[in-house]
C-alpha positions in Angstrom: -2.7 -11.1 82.1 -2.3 -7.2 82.2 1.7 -6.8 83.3 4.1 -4.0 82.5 6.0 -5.9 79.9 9.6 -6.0 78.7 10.8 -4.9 75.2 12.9 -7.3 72.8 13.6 -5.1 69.5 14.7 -6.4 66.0 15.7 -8.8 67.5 19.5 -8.9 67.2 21.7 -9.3 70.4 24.9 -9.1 71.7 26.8 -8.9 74.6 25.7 -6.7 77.1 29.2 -4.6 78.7 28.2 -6.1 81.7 27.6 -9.6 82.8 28.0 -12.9 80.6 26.5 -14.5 78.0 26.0 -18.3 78.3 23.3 -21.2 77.1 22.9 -22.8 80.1 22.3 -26.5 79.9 20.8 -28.7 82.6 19.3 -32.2 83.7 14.8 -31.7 82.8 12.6 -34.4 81.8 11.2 -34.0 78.6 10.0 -36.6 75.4 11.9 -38.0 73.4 13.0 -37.3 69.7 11.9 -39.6 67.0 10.6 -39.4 63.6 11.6 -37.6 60.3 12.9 -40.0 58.1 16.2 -40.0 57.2 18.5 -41.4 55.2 21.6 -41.7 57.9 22.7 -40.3 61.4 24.3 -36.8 59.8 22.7 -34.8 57.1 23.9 -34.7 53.5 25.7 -31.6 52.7 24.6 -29.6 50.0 26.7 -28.0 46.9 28.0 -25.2 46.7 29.6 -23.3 43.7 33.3 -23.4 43.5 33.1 -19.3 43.6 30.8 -19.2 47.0 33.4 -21.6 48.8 36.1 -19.2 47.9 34.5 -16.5 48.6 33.6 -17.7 51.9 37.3 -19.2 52.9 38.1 -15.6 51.8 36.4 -14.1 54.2 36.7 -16.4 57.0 40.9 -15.8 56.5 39.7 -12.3 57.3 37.8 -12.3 60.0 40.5 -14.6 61.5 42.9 -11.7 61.0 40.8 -9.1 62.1 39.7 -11.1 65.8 43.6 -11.4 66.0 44.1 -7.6 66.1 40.9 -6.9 68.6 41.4 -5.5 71.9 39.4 -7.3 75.0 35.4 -5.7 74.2 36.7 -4.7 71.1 34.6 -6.3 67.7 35.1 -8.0 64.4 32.1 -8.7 61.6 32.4 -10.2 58.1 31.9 -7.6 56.7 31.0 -8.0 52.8 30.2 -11.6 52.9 27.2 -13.4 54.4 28.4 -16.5 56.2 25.0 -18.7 54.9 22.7 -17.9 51.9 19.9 -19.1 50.1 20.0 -22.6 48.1 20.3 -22.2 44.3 17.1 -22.4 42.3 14.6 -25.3 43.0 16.6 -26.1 46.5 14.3 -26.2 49.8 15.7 -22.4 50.6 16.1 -21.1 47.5 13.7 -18.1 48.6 14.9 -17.3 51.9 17.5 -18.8 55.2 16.6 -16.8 58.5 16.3 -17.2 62.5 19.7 -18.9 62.9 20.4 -20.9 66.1 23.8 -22.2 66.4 25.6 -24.2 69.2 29.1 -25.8 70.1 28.8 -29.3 68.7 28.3 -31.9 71.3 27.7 -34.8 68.6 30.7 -36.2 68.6 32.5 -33.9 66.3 34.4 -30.0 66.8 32.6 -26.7 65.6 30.1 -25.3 65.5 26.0 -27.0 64.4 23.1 -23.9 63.3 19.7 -24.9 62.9 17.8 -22.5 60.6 14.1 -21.7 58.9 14.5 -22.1 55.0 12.0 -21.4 52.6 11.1 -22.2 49.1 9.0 -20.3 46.5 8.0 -21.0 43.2 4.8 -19.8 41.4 2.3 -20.2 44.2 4.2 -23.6 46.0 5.4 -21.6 49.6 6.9 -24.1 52.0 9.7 -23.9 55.0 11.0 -26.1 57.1 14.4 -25.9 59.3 17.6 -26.7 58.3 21.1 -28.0 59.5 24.7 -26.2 58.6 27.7 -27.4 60.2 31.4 -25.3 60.6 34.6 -25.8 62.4 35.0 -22.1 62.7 32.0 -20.5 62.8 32.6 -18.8 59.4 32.3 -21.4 56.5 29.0 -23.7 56.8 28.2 -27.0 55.2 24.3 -27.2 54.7 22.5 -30.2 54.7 20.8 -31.0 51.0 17.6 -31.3 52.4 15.8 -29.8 56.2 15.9 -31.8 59.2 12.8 -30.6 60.5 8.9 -30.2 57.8 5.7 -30.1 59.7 3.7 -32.5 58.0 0.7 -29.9 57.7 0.7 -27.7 54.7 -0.6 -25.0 56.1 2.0 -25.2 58.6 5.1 -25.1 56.5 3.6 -22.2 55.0 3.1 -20.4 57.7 6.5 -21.3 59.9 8.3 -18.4 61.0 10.8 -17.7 64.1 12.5 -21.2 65.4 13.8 -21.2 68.6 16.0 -24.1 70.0 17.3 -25.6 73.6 19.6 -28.6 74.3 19.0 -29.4 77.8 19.0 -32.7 80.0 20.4 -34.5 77.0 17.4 -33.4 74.4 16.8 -30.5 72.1 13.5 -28.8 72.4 12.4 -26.6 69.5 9.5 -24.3 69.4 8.6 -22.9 66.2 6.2 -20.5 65.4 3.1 -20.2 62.9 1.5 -17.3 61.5 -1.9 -16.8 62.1 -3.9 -17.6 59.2 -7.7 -17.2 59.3 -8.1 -19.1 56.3 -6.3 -22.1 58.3 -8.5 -21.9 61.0 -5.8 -19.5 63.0 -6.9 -16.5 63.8 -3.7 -15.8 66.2 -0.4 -17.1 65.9 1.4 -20.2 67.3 4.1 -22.1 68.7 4.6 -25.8 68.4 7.3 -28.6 69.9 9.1 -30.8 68.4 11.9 -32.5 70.3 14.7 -34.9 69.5 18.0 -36.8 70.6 20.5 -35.7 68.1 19.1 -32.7 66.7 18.6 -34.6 62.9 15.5 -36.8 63.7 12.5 -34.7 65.4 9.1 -36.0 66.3 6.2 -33.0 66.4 4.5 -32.7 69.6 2.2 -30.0 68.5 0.3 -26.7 69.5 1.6 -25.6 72.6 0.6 -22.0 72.7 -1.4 -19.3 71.4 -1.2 -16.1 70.9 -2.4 -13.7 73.8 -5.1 -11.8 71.3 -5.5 -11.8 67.7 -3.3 -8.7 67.7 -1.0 -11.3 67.8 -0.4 -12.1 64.4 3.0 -13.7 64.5 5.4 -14.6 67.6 9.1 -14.1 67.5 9.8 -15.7 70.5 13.1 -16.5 72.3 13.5 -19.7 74.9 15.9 -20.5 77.5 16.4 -23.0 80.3 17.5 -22.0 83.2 18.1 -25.8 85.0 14.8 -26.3 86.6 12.0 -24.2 84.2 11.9 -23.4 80.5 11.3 -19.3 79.5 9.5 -17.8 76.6 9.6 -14.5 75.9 7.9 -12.6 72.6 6.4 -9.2 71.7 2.9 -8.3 71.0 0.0 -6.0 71.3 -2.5 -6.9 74.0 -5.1 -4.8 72.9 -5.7 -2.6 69.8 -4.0 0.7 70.1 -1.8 -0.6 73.2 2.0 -0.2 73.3 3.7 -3.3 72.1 4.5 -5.6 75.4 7.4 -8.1 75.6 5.5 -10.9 77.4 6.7 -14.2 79.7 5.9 -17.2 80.2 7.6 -20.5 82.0 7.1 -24.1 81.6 8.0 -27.1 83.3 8.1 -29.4 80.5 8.3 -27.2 77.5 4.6 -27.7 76.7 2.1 -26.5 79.5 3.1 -22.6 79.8 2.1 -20.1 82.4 2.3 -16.3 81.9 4.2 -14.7 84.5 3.2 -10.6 83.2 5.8 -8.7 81.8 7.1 -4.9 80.6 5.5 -2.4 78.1 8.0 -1.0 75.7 7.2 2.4 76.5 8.2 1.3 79.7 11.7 0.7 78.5 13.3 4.1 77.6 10.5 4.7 75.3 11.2 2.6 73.0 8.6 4.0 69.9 8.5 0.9 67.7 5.3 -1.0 66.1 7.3 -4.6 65.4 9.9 -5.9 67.2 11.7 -8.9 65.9 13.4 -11.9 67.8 14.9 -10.9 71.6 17.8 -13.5 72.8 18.0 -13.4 76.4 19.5 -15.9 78.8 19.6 -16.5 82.8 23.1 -15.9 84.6 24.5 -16.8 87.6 22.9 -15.0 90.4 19.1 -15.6 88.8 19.3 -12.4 86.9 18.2 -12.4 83.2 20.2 -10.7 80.6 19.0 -9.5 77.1 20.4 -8.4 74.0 18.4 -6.6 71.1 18.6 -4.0 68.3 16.3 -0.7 68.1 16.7 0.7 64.6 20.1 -1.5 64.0 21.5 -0.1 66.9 22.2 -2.5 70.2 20.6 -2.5 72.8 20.6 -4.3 76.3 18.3 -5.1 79.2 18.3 -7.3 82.7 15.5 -8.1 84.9 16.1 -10.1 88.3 13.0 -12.1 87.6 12.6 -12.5 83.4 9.0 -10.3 83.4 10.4 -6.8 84.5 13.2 -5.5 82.6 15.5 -2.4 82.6 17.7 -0.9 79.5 21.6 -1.3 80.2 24.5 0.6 78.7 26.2 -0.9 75.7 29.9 1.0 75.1 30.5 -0.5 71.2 28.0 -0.9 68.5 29.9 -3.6 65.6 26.4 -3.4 63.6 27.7 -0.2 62.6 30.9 -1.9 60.8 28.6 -3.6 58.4 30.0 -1.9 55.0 27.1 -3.1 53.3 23.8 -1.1 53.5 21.2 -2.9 56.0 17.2 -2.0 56.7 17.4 -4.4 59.1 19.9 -7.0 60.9 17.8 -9.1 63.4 17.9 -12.4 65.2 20.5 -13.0 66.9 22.0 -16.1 68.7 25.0 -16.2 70.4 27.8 -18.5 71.8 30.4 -17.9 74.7 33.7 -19.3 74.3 37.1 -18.9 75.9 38.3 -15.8 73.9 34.9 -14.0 73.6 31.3 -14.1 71.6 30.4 -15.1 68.9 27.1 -13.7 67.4 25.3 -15.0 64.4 22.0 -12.8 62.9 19.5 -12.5 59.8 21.0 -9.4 57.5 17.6 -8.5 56.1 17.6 -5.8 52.8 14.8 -5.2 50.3 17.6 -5.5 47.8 18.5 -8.4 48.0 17.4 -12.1 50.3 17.8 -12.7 53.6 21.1 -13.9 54.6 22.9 -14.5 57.8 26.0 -13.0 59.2 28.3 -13.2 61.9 30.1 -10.4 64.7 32.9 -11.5 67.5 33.6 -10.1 70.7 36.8 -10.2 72.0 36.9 -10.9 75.6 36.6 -14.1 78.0 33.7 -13.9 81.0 32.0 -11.0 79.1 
């Protein structure tokens, strides 16, 4: 599967000046959710100190200000706050929270649900597993005590990564990836399924794809559904010594996947970069596909008419530049259209302190 191949960088994405940015939801067969036990319907919220809640009602009162002040394509960002953090010590993601993907909540209730990869670390116990926040504004989140989702294989919940979610014909599909792990018996990375009716109680439906080559040592993929197929897209190497490749693949059922080719990154206004982190791209009206991404925490776009060949767009604004805290990386991204603009949530990644997730607004209906 030699294809020219399409670059998704560190992966954080926003809105590309041109076109729009929608999940697109749609009738598809699929299984059917089932099995983690749980205690009830909703997850448990978790506690939070009495100075993190201020802090975060704080901020939230300011980025309410600032979106009320934007021009249309003009952004806010919380600046100085992260919106979701690590659990306290001993909590299921007390060493990390990461790969956020957050949707308009269609349970019943207002707001806003994120689904997230948690991890905790304590002498040489590793495990992850993804968890469940809850907000009415998109700013202040309510964590579930515990994760929704813990493969039942050790190795597994060591090695999860990237998560990547769809709520489609009335089920949510996630693939989540695994490092590879020779030691494990996984020489290349992988992604499994799980799927589910609520998006509390999944039921794992296993390996469902491997890495292209064992260059392919851990997949940061990105899935979207565009009413009749499923896409995957992620970046690797096909070969020592190759330019990384952003690679395609589409599925009828979210489990059998066919490659498709793709785009070198050289390809894409030479992009020179060894790792490239989560893309979030989505089909629009018209079949065209549109892409968000960041190259050296700077924004970057792309379309294709197809999903396999892709082109760099113009971007006008760059918010990951009002960040007044220093960054190495912010990566990521997932995104959600409403009437007054976009809302974009993304890892804030720093070798001085954890991983921690933030959010950015557009202002600007139909953008």
């Amino acid at each position: 599967m030699r294809a020219k191949v399409a670059a998704a960088a560190l992966g954080l994405i926003a809105l590309i000046s041109v076109g729009v940015w929608v999940r697109r939801t749609s009738q598809t067969p699929g299984s059917t959710s089932a099995s983690v036990p749980r205690d009830s319907s909703s997850p448990k919220p978790s506690a939070a100190s009495a100075s993190s809640v201020e802090a975060a009602r704080k901020a939230a009162g300011q980025f309410a200000a600032d979106r009320q002040r934007l021009g249309q394509g003009e952004w806010a960002v919380v600046r100085d706050a992260a919106i979701l953090e690590r659990g306290p010590l001993g909590a299921w993601d007390d060493y990390r929270v990461d790969s956020p993907i957050v949707m308009t909540d269609e349970s019943g209730g207002r707001g806003y649900r994120m689904w997230y990869r948690g991890c905790h670390l304590a002498m040489r116990e590793h495990s992850c597993g993804v968890g469940l926040a809850t907000s009415s504004d998109g700013v202040v989140w309510e964590k579930s005590a515990k994760p929704v989702f813990t493969p039942d294989d050790p190795p597994v919940q060591d090695g999860l990564d990237e998560i990547a979610i769809v709520r489609t014909g009335g089920r949510y599909y996630l693939w989540y990836s695994v490092v590879a792990d020779y030691f494990s018996g996984r020489p290349r990375a992988t992604v499994y399924l799980a799927a589910s009716t609520d998006g509390l109680t999944w039921r794992d439906e296993g390996r469902v794809l491997e890495g292209i080559s064992e260059q392919t040592g851990a997949i940061s993929h990105t899935v979207a559904h565009d009413g009749q197929v499923f896409h995957m897209w992620y970046v690797t190497r096909l070969s020592s010594g190759e330019s990384p490749s952003l690679l395609h693949f589409t599925s009828p059922d979210g489990k059998t996947w066919a490659g498709t080719g793709g785009t070198s990154l050289n390809d894409l206004n030479r992009l020179d970069v060894v790792h490239m982190d989560r893309l979030m791209a989505t089909p629009s009206t018209g079949g065209t596909f549109r892409a968000l991404f960041t190259y050296e925490n700077t924004l970057r776009a792309m379309t294709s008419p197809d999903g396999t060949t892709w082109t760099i767009e113009t971007i006008q604004t760059d918010p990951l530049k009002r960040w007044s805290m220093p960054r190495d990386a912010i990566q990521s991204l997932s995104g959600v259209v409403d009437r007054d603009g976009l809302w974009l949530w993304m890892d804030l990644r720093s070798t001085k302190d954890a991983m921690r997730i933030g959010v950015a607004f557009r202002k600007g209906s139909g953008t």
